[in-house]
Steps between C-alpha positions, in 0.01 A plus 500: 500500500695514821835481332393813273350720796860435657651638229270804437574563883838511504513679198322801674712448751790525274347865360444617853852479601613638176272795535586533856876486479476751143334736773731464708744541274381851410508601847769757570789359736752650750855579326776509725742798502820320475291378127458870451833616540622203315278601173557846538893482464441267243258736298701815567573736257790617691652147554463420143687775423788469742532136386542631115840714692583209638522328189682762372734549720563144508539520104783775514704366780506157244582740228758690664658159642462356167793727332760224659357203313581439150242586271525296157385696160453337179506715154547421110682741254377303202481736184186535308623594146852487368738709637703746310814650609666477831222578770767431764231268754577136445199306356398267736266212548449554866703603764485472888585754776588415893492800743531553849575742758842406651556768775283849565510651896192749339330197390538321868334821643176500265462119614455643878330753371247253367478297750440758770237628238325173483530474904292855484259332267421177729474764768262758353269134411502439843397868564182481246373134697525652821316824366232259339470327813468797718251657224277156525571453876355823578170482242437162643486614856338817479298320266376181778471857740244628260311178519474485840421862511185413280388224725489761745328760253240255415440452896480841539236550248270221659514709837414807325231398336334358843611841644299674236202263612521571869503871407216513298294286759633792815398761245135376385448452889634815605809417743760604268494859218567478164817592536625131629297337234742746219769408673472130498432528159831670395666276710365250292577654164898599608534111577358436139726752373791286673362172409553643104797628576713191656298331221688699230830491675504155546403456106785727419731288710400141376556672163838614570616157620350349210633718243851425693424126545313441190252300704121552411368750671226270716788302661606757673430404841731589788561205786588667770724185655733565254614811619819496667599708795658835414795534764528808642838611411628873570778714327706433790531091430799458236438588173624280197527617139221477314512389149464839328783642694716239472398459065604861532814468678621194260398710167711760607826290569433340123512900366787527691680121339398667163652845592809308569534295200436806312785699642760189457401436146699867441854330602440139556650256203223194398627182342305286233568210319365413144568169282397542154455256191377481144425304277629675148358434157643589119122424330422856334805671544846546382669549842802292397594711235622759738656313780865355433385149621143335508259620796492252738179279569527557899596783713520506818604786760524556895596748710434752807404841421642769798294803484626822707276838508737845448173696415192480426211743560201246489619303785562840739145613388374130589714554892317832550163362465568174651637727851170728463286172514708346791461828657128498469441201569732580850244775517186284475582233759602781764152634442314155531705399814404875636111472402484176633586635824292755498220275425575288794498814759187610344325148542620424856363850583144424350491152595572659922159678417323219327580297755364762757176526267427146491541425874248816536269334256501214685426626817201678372368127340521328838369790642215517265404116533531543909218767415308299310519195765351741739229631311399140424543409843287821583210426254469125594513577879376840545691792644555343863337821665112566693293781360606867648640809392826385482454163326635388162288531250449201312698431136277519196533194222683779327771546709575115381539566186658828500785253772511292219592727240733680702686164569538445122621817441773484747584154377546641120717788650719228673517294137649840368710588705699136554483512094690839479731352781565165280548716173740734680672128672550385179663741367721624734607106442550555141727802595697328777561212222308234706249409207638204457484358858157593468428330150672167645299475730157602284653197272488288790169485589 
């Protein structure tokens, strides 16, 4: 009887932890951001699609390297019915072709040409994981921002509904009009109104991060530790490359390989050598009958074939549009290298003011929590002062709560403005081609 009670006991023991640790389970956890980026670039639309160039590009520089090495073809000229007459092909089993390209300076060029082109193609991947990470970097913060934001919201709420409490109390007695009591009460209904709001935001940005994670939407949960520090670089630190210019840059000197091969395939000689061999047949035909000796069973031929162009339209036509892409694609990198600049003056100038905002913001939170010290200090102590014209009246329980909810407020204005001042940071990074530094060290911790 003992033995089985044991057992009974432990198994409800047994089912206890197994329904606490399933609860647990289906608790939502804290995802990192460096996991977040990580997903993102892996789930990206965009970096799926530069890695399909990639492969491309990879493909034709193979393809256009690939004209050197012999290629081996294997082919049968075996008749199907008796032949009649002299056809003038000779009937063969199977035969066997060797080709190669011997010598071509135009063919040289399109293998630079290729390779810069698949260059451009690593680069404009690198370009779509650093805009993935920089489009999940910034969701994620503003995102743990919002959070916070409705901590605060929430907080706010509680003090507004005492405030409406204390009101109507002042007003039933008589101290206070109607007017405070209406006023207390909209107070109370804007902070709802921004309670729903931050409450839709932040759904909208856990949706965003999931729909570029593919994480379920519940495990969305920002940890704020993972956040790295933003540096605080400025336009007038050097600037590197970024990916997108430099992808740019290295597409345009492949249009300009291809624009050169072009233009010496109108004078430059190529060189090929061929071996050929069949295997000849007399089943269904009378192809002895007009040959003064008996065809051979094996043939067997070699040789380099010298090609020179004197004229030929199709290969001027081809020039002219290869020189109109190189030129456009001259065009096209200018422009990136110039908006990229103009990005980085325009970001250094709103992150000087960001900056400014944020340190303003901040200065009104401390300044707002050194008020409400005092009018806790005030309303546990009293005002200090004896009874006389000129004494301070003493705080109402109101002026607590209204402290309060000006302290919140200042502290959400603060969480804004250091989020607009970490958006503006991380791009300006993005634009001074420091991404990467930054990703490291998001990798790192």
């Amino acid at each position: 009887m003992r033995r089985g009670h044991k057992s009974k006991a432990a198994w409800r023991k047994a089912a206890v932890g197994l329904v606490l640790g399933g609860a647990s389970a289906l608790l939502p956890s804290q995802v990192s951001l460096h996991t977040i980026v990580e997903l993102a670039q892996q789930n990206s639309s965009a970096v799926k699609l530069a890695d399909t160039d990639v492969l491309k590009a990879r493909a034709e520089l193979s393809q256009t390297k690939d004209v050197f090495m012999p290629s081996l073809t294997f082919g049968s000229g075996l008749p199907a019915f008796p032949e009649v007459g002299f056809t003038g092909n000779l009937p063969t089993i199977w035969d066997g072709t060797v080709q190669s390209m011997v010598f071509s300076l135009p063919q040289i060029r399109h293998i630079q040409a290729a390779r810069a082109g698949l260059k451009a193609a690593q680069l404009n991947e690198n370009d779509a994981r650093e805009q993935a990470a920089l489009d999940a970097s910034t969701d994620y913060i503003e995102l743990d921002c919002v959070d916070r934001e409705l901590d605060s919201a929430q907080q706010q709420e509680t003090y507004a509904s005492r405030l409406v409490e204390i009101e109507q109390q002042r007003t039933e007695a008589g101290v206070d009009p109607l007017s405070d009591l209406l006023e207390a009460r909209l107070t109370e209904a804007q902070l709802k109104l921004k309670r729903l709001h931050l409450r839709t935001r932040a759904g909208t940005l856990a949706k965003q991060l999931s729909t570029l994670t593919g994480l379920p939407l519940a495990s969305i949960v920002p940890d704020p530790a993972s956040i790295p520090e933003i540096p605080a670089l400025t336009a007038d630190e050097a600037p590197r490359t970024t990916p997108e210019v430099e992808s740019a840059q290295m597409l345009a000197r492949s249009r300009q390989k291809a624009e050169k091969a072009d233009a010496e395939s109108l004078w430059v000689p190529q060189i090929a050598f061929g071996v050929l061999y069949n295997r000849n047949t007399t089943l269904l035909n009378y192809v002895n009958e007009f040959y003064n000796r008996p065809l051979p069973t094996n043939d067997f031929s070699s040789g380099f074939n010298i090609q020179l162009p004197v004229f030929d339209l199709r290969l001027r036509a081809r020039a002219k549009e290869s020189a109109a892409d190189a030129l456009r694609a001259k065009v096209e990198a200018e422009q990136a290298e110039r908006q990229n600049d103009v990005q980085i003056a325009t970001l250094n100038g709103t992150l000087q003011e960001l900056d400014a905002q944020a340190e303003v913001a901040d200065l009104k939170r401390q300044i707002a929590e050194e008020q409400l010290k005092t009018v806790l200090t005030q309303l546990e102590l009293g005002n200090g002062a004896e009874s006389g014209p000129n004494a301070t009246p003493q705080l109402s329980p109101k002026a607590e709560q209204q402290a309060r909810i000006n302290e919140r407020q200042n502290f959400d204005e603060a969480l804004e403005a250091g989020l607009d001042l970490s958006k503006a940071r991380l791009n300006l990074l993005r634009a001074l081609g420091h991404m990467e530094d930054w990703l490291n060290e998001l990798h790192g911790k």
